[in-house]
PyMOL CGO cylinders between C-alpha atoms (Angstrom):
from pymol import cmd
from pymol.cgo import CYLINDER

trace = [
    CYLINDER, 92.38, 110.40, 58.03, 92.12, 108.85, 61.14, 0.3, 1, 1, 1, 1, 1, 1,
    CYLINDER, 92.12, 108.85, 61.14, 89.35, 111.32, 62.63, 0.3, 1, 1, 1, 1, 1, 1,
    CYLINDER, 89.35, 111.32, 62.63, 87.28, 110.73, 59.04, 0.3, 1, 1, 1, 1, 1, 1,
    CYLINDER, 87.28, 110.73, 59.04, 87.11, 107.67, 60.02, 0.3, 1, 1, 1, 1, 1, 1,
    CYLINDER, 87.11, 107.67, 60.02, 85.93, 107.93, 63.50, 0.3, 1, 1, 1, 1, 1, 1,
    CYLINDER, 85.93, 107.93, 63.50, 83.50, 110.42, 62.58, 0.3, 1, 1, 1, 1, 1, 1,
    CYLINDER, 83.50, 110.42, 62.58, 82.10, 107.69, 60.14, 0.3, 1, 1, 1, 1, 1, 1,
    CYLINDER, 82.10, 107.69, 60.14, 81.98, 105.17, 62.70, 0.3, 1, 1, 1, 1, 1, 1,
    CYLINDER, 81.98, 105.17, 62.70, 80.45, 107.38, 64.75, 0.3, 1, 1, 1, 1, 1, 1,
    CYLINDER, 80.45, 107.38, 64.75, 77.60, 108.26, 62.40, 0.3, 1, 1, 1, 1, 1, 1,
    CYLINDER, 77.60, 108.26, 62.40, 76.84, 104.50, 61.56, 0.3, 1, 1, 1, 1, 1, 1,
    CYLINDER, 76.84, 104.50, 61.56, 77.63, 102.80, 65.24, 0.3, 1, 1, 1, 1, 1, 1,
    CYLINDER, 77.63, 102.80, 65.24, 76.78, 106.44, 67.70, 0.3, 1, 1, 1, 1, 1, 1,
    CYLINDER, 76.78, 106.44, 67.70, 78.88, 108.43, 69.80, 0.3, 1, 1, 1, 1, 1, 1,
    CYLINDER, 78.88, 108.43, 69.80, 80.57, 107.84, 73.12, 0.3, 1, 1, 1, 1, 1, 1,
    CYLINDER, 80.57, 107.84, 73.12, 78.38, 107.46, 76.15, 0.3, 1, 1, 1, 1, 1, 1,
    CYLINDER, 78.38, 107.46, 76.15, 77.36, 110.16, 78.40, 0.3, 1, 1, 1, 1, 1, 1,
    CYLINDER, 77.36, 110.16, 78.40, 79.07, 109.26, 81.51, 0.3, 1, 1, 1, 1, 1, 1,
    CYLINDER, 79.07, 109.26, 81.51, 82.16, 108.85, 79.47, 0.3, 1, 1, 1, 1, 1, 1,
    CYLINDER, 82.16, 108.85, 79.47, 81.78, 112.20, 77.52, 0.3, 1, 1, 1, 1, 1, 1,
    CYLINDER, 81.78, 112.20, 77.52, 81.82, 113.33, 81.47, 0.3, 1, 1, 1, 1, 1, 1,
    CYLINDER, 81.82, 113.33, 81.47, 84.71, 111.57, 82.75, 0.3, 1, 1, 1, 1, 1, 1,
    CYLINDER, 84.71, 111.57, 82.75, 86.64, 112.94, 79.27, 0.3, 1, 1, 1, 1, 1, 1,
    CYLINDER, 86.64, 112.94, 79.27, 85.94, 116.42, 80.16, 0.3, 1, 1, 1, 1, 1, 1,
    CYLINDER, 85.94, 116.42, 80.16, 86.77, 116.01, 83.90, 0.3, 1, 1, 1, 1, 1, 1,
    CYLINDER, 86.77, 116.01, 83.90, 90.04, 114.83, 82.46, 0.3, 1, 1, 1, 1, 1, 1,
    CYLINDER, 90.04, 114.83, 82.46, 90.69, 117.61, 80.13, 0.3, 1, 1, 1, 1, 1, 1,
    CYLINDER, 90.69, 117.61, 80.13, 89.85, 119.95, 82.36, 0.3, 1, 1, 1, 1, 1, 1,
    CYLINDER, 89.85, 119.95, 82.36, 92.32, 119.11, 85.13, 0.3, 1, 1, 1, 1, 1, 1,
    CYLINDER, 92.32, 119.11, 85.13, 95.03, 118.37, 82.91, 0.3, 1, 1, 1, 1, 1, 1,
    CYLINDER, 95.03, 118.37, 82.91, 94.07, 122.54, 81.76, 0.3, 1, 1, 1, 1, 1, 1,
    CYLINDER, 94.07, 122.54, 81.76, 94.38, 123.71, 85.72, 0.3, 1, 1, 1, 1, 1, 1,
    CYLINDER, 94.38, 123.71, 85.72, 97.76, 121.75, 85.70, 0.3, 1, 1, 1, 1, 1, 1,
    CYLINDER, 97.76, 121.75, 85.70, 96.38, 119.38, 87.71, 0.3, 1, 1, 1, 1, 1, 1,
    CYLINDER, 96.38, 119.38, 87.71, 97.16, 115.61, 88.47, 0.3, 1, 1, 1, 1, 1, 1,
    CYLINDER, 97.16, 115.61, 88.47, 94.82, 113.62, 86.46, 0.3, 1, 1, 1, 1, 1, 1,
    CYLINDER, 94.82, 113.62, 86.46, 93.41, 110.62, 87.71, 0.3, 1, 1, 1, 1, 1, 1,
    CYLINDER, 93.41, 110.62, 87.71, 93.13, 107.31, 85.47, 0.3, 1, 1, 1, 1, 1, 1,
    CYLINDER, 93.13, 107.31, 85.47, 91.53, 104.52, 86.53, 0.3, 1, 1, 1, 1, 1, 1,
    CYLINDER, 91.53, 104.52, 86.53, 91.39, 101.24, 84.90, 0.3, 1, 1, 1, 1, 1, 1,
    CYLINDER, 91.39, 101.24, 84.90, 88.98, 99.24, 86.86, 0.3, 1, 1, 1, 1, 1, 1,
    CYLINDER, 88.98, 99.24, 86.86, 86.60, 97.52, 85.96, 0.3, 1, 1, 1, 1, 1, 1,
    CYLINDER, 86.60, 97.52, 85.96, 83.03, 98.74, 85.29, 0.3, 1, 1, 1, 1, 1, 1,
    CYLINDER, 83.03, 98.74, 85.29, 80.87, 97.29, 88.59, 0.3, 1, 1, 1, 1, 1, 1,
    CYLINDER, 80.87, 97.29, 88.59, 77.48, 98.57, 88.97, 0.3, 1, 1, 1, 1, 1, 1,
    CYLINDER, 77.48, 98.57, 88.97, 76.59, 100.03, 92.12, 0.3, 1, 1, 1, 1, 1, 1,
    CYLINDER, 76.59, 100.03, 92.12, 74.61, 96.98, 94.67, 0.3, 1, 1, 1, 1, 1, 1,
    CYLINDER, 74.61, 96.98, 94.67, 77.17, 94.44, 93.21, 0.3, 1, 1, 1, 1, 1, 1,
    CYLINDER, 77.17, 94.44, 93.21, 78.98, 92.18, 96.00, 0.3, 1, 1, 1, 1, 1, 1,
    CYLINDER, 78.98, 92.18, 96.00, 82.13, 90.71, 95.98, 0.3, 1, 1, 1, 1, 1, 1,
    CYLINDER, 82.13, 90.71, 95.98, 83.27, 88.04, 98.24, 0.3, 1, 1, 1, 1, 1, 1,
    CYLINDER, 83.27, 88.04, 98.24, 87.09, 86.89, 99.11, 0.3, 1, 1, 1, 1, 1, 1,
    CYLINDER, 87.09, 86.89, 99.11, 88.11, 84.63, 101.30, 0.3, 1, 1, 1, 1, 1, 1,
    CYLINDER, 88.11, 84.63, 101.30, 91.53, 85.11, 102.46, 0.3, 1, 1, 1, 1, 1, 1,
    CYLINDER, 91.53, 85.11, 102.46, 93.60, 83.70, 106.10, 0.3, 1, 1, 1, 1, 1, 1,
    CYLINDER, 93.60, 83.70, 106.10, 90.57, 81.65, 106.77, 0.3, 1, 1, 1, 1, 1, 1,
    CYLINDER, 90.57, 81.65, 106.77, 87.93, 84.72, 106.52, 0.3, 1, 1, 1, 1, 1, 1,
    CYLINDER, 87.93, 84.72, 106.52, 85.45, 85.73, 103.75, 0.3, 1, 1, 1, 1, 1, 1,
    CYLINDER, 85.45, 85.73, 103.75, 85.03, 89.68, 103.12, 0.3, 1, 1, 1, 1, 1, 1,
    CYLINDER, 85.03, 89.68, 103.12, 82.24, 91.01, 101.31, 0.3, 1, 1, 1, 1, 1, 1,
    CYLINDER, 82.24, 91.01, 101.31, 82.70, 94.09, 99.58, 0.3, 1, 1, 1, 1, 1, 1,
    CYLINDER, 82.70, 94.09, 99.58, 79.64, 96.12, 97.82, 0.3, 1, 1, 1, 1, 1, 1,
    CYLINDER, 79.64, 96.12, 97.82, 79.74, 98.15, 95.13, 0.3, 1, 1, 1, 1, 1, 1,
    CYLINDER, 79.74, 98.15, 95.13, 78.69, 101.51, 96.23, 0.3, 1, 1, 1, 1, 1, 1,
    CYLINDER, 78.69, 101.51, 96.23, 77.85, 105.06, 94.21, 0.3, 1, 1, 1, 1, 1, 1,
    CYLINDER, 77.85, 105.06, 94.21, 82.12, 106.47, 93.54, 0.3, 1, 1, 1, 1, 1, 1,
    CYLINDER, 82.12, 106.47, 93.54, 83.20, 103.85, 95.59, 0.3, 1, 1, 1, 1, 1, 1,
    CYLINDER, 83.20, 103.85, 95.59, 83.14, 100.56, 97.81, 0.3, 1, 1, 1, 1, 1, 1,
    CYLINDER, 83.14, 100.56, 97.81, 82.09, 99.67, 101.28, 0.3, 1, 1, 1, 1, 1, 1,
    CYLINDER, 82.09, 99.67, 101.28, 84.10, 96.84, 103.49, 0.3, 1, 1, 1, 1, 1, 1,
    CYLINDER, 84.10, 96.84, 103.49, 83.15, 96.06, 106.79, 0.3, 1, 1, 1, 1, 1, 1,
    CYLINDER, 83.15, 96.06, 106.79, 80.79, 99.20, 106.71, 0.3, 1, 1, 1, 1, 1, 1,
    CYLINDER, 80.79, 99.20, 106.71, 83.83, 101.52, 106.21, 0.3, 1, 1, 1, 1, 1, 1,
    CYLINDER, 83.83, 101.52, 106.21, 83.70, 103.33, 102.40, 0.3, 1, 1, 1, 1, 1, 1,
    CYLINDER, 83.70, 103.33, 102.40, 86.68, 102.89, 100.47, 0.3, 1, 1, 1, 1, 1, 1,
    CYLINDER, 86.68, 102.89, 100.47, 87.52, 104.55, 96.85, 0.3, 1, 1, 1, 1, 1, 1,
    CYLINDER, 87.52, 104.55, 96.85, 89.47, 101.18, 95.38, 0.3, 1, 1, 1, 1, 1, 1,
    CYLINDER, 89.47, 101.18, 95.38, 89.57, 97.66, 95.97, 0.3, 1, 1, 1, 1, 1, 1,
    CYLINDER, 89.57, 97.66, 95.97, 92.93, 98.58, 96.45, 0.3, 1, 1, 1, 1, 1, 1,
    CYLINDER, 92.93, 98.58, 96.45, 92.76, 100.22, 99.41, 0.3, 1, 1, 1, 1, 1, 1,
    CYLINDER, 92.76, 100.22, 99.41, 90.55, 97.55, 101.07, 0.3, 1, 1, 1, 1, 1, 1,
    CYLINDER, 90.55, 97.55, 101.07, 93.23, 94.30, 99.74, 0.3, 1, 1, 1, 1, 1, 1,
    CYLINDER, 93.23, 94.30, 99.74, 96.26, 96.12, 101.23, 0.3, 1, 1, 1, 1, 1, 1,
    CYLINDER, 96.26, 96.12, 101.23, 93.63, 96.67, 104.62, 0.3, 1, 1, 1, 1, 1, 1,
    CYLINDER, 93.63, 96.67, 104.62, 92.70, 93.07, 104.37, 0.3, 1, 1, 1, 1, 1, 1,
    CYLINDER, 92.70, 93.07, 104.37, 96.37, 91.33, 103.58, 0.3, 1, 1, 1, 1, 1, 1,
    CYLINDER, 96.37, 91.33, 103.58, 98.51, 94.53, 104.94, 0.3, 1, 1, 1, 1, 1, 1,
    CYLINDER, 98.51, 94.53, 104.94, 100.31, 94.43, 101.77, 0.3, 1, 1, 1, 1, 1, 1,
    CYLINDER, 100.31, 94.43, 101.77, 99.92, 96.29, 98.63, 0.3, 1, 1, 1, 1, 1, 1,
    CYLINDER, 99.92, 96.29, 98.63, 98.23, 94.43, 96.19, 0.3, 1, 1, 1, 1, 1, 1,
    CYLINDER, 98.23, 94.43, 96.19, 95.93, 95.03, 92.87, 0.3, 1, 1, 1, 1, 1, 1,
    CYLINDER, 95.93, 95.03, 92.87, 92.54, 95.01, 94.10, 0.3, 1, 1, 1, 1, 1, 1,
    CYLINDER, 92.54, 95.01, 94.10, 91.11, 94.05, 91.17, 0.3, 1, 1, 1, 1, 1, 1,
    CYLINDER, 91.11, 94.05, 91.17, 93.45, 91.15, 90.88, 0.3, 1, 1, 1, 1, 1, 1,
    CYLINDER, 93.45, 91.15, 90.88, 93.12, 90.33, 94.92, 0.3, 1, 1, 1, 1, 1, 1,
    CYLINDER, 93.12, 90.33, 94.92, 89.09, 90.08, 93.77, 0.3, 1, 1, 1, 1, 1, 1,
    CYLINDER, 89.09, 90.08, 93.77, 89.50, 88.35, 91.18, 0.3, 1, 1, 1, 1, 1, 1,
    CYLINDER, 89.50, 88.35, 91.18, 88.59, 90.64, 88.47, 0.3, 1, 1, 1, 1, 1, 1,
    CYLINDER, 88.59, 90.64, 88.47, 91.42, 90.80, 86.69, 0.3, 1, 1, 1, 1, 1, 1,
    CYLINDER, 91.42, 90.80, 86.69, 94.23, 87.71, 85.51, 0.3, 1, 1, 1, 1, 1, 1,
    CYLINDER, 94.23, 87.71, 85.51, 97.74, 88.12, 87.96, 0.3, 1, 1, 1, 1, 1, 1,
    CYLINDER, 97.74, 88.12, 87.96, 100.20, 88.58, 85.82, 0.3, 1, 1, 1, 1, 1, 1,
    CYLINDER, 100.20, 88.58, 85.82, 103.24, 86.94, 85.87, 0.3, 1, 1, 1, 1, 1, 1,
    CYLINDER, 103.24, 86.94, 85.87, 106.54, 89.44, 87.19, 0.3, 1, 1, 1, 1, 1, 1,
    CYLINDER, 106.54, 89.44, 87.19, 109.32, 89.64, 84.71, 0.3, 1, 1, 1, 1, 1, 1,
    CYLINDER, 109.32, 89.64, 84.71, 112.40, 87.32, 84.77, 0.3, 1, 1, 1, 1, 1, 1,
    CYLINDER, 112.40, 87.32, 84.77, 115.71, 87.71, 84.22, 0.3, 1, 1, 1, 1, 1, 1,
    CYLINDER, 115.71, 87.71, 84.22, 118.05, 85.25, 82.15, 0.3, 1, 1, 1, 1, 1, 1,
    CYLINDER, 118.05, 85.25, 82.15, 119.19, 83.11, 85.34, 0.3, 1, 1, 1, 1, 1, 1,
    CYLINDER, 119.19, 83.11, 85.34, 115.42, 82.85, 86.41, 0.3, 1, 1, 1, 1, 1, 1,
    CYLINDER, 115.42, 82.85, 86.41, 114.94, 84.91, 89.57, 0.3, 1, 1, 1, 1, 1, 1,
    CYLINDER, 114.94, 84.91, 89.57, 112.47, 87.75, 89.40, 0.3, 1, 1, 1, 1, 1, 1,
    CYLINDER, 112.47, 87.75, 89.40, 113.77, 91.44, 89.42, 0.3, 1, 1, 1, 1, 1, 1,
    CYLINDER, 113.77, 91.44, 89.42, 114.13, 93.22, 92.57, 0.3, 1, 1, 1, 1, 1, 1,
    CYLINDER, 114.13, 93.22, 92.57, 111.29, 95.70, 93.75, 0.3, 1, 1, 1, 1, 1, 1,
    CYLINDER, 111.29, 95.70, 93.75, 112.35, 99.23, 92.89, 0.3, 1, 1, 1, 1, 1, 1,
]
cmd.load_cgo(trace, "trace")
């Protein structure tokens, strides 16, 4: 029932976009060589988009580039990479950019956060 329904809704509103049709296929077909498939959840930035972050007294401009980012004229494939290059710790970049809410860590009945694993 469920895929009658999609195919409706996909009459009436369209189909999925092209560069998504791409990245679903790319998907399926490492997941069929038994590959590692890899997800990402960031957020949609169009390529010539800056970001700026100042952090320990020092704003860092990161831009948007074609698969990628470039910081300090260095590519980088997530804002990931470049927050744990900029703070030395790991860190979510889009959260350490501000593109994304932090997210308060879990708490235990007597109020102190869980340990790390």
């Amino acid at each position: 029932m469920a895929a009658v329904a999609y195919r409706l809704q996909e009459q009436i509103l369209g189909g999925l976009r092209p560069e998504l049709r791409k990245r679903l296929r790319d998907i399926a077909e490492q997941a069929r060589r038994g590959g590692e498939t890899v997800l990402t959840a960031a957020p949609h930035l169009k390529p010539g988009t800056k970001l700026l972050r100042e952090c320990q007294g020092h704003t860092h401009e990161v831009l948007v580039a074609e698969g990628g980012f470039v910081w300090q004229r260095q590519h980088y494939r997530s804002l990931s990479q470049i927050a744990r290059a900029i703070t030395g710790t790991r860190w979510s970049g889009p959260v350490f950019f501000g593109l994304r809410p932090r997210t308060a860590a879990p708490r235990k009945a007597g109020g102190k956060a869980d340990a790390a694993v």
